[in-house]
C-alpha positions in Angstrom: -31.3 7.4 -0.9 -31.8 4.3 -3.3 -28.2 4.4 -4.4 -27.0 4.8 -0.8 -29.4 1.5 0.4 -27.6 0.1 -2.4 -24.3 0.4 -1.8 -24.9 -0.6 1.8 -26.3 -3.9 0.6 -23.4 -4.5 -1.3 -21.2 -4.5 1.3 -23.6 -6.7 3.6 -23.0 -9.3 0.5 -19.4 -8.2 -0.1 -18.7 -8.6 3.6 -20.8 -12.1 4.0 -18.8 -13.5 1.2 -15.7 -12.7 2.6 -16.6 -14.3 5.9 -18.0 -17.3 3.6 -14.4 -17.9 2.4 -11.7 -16.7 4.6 -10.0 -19.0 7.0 -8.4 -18.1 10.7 -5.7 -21.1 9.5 -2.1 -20.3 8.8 -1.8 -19.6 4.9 0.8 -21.5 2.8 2.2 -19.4 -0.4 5.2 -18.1 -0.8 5.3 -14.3 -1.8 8.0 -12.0 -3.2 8.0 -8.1 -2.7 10.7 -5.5 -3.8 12.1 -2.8 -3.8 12.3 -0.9 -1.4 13.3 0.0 2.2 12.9 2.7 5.0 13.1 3.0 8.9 10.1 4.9 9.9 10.0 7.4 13.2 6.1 7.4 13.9 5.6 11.4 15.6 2.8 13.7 16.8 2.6 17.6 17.2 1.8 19.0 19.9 -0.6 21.5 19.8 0.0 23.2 23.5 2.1 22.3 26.5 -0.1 21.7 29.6 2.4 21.2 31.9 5.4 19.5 32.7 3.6 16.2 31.7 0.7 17.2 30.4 0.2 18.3 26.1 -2.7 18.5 23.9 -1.8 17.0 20.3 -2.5 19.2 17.1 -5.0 16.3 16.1 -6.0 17.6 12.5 -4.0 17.9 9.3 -6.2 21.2 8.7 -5.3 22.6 11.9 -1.2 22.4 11.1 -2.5 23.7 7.8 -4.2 26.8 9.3 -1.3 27.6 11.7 1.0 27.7 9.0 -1.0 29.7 6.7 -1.2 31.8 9.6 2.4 32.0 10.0 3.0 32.9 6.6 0.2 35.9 6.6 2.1 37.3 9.5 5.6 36.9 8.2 6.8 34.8 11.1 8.4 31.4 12.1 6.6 27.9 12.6 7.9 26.6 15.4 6.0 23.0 16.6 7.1 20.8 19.2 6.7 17.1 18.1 6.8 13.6 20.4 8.4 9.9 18.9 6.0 7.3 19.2 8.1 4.6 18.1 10.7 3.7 15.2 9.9 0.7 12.7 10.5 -0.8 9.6 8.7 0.7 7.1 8.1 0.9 3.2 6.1 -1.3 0.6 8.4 -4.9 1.4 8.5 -4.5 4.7 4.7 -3.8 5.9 3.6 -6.2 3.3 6.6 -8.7 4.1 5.4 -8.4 7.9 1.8 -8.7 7.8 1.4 -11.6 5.1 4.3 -13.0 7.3 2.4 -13.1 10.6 -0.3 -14.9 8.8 1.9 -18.3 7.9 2.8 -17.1 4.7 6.3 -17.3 3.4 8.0 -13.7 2.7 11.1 -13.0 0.1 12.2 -9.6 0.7 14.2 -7.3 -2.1 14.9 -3.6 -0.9 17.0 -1.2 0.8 18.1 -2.6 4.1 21.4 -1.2 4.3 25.1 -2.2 3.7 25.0 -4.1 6.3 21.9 -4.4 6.8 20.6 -2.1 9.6 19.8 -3.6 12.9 16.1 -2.4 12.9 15.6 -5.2 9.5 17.7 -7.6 11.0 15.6 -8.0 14.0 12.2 -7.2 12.4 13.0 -10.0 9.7 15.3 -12.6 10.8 13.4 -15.8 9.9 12.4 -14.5 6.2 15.2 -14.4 3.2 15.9 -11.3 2.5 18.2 -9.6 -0.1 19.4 -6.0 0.3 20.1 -3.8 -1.9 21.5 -0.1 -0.8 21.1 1.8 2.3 17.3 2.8 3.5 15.8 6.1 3.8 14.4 7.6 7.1 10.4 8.5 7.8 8.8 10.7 10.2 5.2 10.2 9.8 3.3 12.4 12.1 -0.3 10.9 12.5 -3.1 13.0 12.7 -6.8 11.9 12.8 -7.5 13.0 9.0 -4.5 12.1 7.7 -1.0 11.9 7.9 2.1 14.5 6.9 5.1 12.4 6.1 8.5 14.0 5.8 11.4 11.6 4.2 15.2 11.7 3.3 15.4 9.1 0.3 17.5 5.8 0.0 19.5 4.3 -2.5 16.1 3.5 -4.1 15.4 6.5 -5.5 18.1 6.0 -8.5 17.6 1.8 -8.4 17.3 1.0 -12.6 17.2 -1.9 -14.3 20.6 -2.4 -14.5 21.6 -1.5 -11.0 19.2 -3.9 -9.7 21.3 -6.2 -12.1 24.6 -5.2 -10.0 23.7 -5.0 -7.1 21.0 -8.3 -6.9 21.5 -10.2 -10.5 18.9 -10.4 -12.8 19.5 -14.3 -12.6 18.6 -14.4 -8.3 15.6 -12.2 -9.1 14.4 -14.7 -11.5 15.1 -18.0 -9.3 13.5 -15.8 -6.1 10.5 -15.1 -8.8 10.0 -19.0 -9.5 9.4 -19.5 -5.7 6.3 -17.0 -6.0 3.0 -17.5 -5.5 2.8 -13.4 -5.9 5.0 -10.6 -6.4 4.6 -7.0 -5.1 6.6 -4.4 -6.3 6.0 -0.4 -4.7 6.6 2.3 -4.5 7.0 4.3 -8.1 6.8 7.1 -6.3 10.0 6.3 -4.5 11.8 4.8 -7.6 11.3 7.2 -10.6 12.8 4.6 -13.0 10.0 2.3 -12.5 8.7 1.6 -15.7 12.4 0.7 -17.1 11.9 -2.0 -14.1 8.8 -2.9 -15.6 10.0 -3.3 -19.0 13.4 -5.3 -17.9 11.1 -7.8 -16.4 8.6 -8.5 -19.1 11.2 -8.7 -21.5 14.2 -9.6 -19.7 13.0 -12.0 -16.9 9.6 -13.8 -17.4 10.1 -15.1 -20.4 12.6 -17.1 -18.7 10.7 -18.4 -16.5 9.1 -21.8 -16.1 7.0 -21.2 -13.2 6.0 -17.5 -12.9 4.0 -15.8 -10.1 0.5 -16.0 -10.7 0.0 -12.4 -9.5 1.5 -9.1 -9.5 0.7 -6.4 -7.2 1.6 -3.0 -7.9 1.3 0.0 -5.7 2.4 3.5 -6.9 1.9 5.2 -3.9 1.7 8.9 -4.2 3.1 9.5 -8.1 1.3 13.0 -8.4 5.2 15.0 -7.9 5.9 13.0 -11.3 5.8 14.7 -14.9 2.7 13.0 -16.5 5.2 11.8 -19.9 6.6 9.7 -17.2 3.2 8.1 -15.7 2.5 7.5 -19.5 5.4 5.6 -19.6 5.0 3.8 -17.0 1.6 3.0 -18.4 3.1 1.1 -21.0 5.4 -0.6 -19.4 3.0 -1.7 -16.9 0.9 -3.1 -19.9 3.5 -4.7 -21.6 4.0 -6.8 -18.1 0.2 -7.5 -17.7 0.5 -9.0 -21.2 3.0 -11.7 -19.1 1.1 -12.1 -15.7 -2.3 -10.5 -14.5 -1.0 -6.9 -13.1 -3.4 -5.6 -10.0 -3.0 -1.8 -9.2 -3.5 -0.7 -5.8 -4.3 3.1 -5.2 -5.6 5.3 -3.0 -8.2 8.1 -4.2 -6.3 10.8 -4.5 -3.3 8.7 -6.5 -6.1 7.1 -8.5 -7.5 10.3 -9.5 -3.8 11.4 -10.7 -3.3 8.6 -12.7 -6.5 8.8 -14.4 -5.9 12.9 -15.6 -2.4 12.0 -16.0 -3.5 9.9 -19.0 -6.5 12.3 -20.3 -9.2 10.7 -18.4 -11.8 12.3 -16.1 -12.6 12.0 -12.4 -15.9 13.6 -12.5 -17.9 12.0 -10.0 -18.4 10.6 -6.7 -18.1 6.6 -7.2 -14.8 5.0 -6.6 -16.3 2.5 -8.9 -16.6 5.0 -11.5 -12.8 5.9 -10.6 -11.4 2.5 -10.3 -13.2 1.9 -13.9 -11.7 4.9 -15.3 -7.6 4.6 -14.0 -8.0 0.9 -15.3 -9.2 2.3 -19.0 -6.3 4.7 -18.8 -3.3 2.0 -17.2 -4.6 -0.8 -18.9 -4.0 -3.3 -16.7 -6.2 -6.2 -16.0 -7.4 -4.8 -12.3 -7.6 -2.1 -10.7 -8.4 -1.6 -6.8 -8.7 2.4 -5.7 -9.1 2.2 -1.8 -10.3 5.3 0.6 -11.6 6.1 4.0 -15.5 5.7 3.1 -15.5 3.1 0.9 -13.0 0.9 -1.8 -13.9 -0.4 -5.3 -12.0 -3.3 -7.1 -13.2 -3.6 -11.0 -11.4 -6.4 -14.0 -12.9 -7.4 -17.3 -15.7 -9.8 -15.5 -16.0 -8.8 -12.1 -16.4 -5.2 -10.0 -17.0 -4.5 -6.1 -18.1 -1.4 -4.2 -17.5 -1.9 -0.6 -18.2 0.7 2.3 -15.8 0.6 4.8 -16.1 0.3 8.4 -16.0 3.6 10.4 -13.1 3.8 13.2 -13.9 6.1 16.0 -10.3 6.2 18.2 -8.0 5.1 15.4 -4.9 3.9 16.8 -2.7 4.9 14.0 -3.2 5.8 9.9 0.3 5.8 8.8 0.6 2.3 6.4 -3.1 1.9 6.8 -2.4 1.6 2.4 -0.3 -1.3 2.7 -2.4 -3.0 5.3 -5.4 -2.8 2.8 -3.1 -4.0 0.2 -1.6 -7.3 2.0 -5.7 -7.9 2.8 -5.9 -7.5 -1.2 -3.0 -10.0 -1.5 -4.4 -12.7 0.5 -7.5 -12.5 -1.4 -5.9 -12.9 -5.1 -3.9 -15.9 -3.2 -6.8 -17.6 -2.2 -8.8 -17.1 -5.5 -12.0 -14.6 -3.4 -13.8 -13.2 -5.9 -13.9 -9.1 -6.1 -16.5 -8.5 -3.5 -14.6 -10.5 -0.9 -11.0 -9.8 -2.0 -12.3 -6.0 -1.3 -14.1 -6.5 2.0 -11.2 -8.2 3.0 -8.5 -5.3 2.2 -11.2 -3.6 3.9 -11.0 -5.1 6.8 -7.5 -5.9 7.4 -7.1 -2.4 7.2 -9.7 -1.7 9.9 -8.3 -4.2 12.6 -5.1 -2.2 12.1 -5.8 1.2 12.4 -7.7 0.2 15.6 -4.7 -2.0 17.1 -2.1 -0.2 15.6 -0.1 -2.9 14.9 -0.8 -5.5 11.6 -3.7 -7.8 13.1 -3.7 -12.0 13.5 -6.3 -14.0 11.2 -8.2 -14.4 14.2 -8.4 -10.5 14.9 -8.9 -9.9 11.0 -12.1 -12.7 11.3 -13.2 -10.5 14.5 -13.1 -7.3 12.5 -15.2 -9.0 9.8 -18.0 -10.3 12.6 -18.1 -7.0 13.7 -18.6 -5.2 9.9 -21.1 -7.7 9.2 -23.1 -6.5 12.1 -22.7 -3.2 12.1 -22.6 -2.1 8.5 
């Protein structure tokens, strides 16, 4: 009970700090994100047909679980009728490009927006400069309640290197698109296997050359756990030998947090994100490390840690990129030099305001969300 009245006071401070220091104004930096690119279907399952116009959704990731384990028990077919809810850009750039981008900030896009570039880019980012580089892949996400199940045929991004970036971008416009940065965001590894050889060509390649670096760079595996560990542990080093160049934040959920910490040797015993986030950062070896979740997100460098609770979101409007929104919260708080506490309410909360709209929130509706988690938390 003492470690529970804890944690909730915490995030009262967590959350009153970030309130303290965040402003509804338009934000002026300039931010750089790469390399990726997919058009995303958003879906539901339909659980039974009513009627004609009438359906009940399959609303739990356990319940698709069951019926298929069910299926397979009685040696027959799953079949499950599923609705489109919409097609967007999706993928680390572009929900990072089109969130900080709503909020004044000034997006440079690298990824896979085809060749030509697809119309659903063109229209989603017309005033930002953008630079593509292959063809995108194609999401469905199907949304349920506790989670999400999505199914994806892969881009040109899955065999981007080194030295096809260098072909098909030039290592020479990646460095003058990296001396306009404020911050630079690179995801997914999960996508691009050949990561770490990135990771390397840049800290060894590219910022020495530079003159004015990004201050910050955000990194976001996404879900690395189908990858051999030998390649995590190189990835590990080439993500230090960056961090050695520019402070290197790493943005995971639980569950990837928790793979890159026994992917390394390390343990996960235990409840605390905290604990987690403190653990994946001995094992990376990065200078920060942020491991988000539904109940609660922990941030933790060499001289400063967070544990913040999140807010609780009865009706969520929609979970898929619900990540990325935390992410571009985490963003704006290294930006604007918040210290951990805030920097993690505020990931916190952007996140919030968009699973409940279902669409990435204003300022205004992120310093709403943040009234509201003051007083209810």
């Amino acid at each position: 009970m003492a470690d529970r009245e804890r944690a909730k006071s915490d995030t009262r401070t967590a959350v009153r700090s970030c309130r303290e220091h965040f402003s509804t104004d338009p934000q002026e930096h300039t931010v750089l994100f790469g390399f990726d690119g997919i058009i995303d279907t958003v879906r539901e399952m339909i659980s039974e047909r009513e009627s004609r116009d009438s359906v009940s959704l399959i609303r739990e990731l356990d319940s698709l679980g069951r019926r298929i384990t069910d299926s397979v028990a009685s040696e027959t077919s799953v079949a499950i009728e599923w609705m489109d809810c919409g097609t967007r850009t999706g993928g680390h750039v572009c929900h990072l490009s089109r969130t900080l981008g709503r909020w004044g900030l000034d997006p440079l896009m690298v990824g896979t927006f085809g060749t030509p570039m697809e119309s659903e880019f063109e229209s989603a980012f017309a005033e930002y400069t953008t630079h593509s580089i292959g063809d995108p892949g194609t999401t469905d996400a199907v949304e349920f309640d506790d989670g999400k199940l999505l199914l994806t045929e892969t881009g040109d991004y899955r065999k981007l290197d080194w030295d096809l970036l260098d072909k098909r971008l030039g290592h020479d416009r990646l460095a003058t698109l990296l001396e306009q940065a404020d911050l630079f965001g690179m995801g997914y590894w999960s996508m691009i296997p050949d990561m770490p050889g990135i990771l390397s060509g840049l800290a060894e390649d590219v910022w020495p050359t530079l003159s004015d670096p990004p201050a910050h760079v955000v990194f976001d595996p996404a879900d690395i756990r189908h990858l051999p560990d030998s390649q995590l542990v190189d990835g590990f080093e080439a993500l230090q030998t960056l961090n050695r160049q520019v402070p290197v934040t790493l943005s995971a959920n639980r569950g990837e947090t928790e793979e890159l910490v026994t992917s390394g040797g390390g343990s996960v015993a235990g409840d605390s994100m905290l604990d987690l986030a403190t653990a994946a950062r001995d094992v990376v070896g990065v200078d920060t490390v942020v491991s988000h979740g539904a109940r609660a997100s922990a941030m933790t460098s060499s001289d400063d840690q967070a544990l913040v609770e999140t807010l609780h979101i009865e009706e969520p409007e929609i979970v898929t990129s619900s990540g990325d929104h935390f992410n571009a919260g985490v963003c704006l708080g290294l930006l604007e030099g918040f210290d951990a506490e805030a920097t993690t309410a505020l990931g916190n909360a952007v996140a919030g305001a968009f699973i409940r709209v279902g669409r990435s929130p204003t300022l205004p509706e992120v310093g709403t969300f943040l009234g509201e988690y003051a007083r209810q938390i």
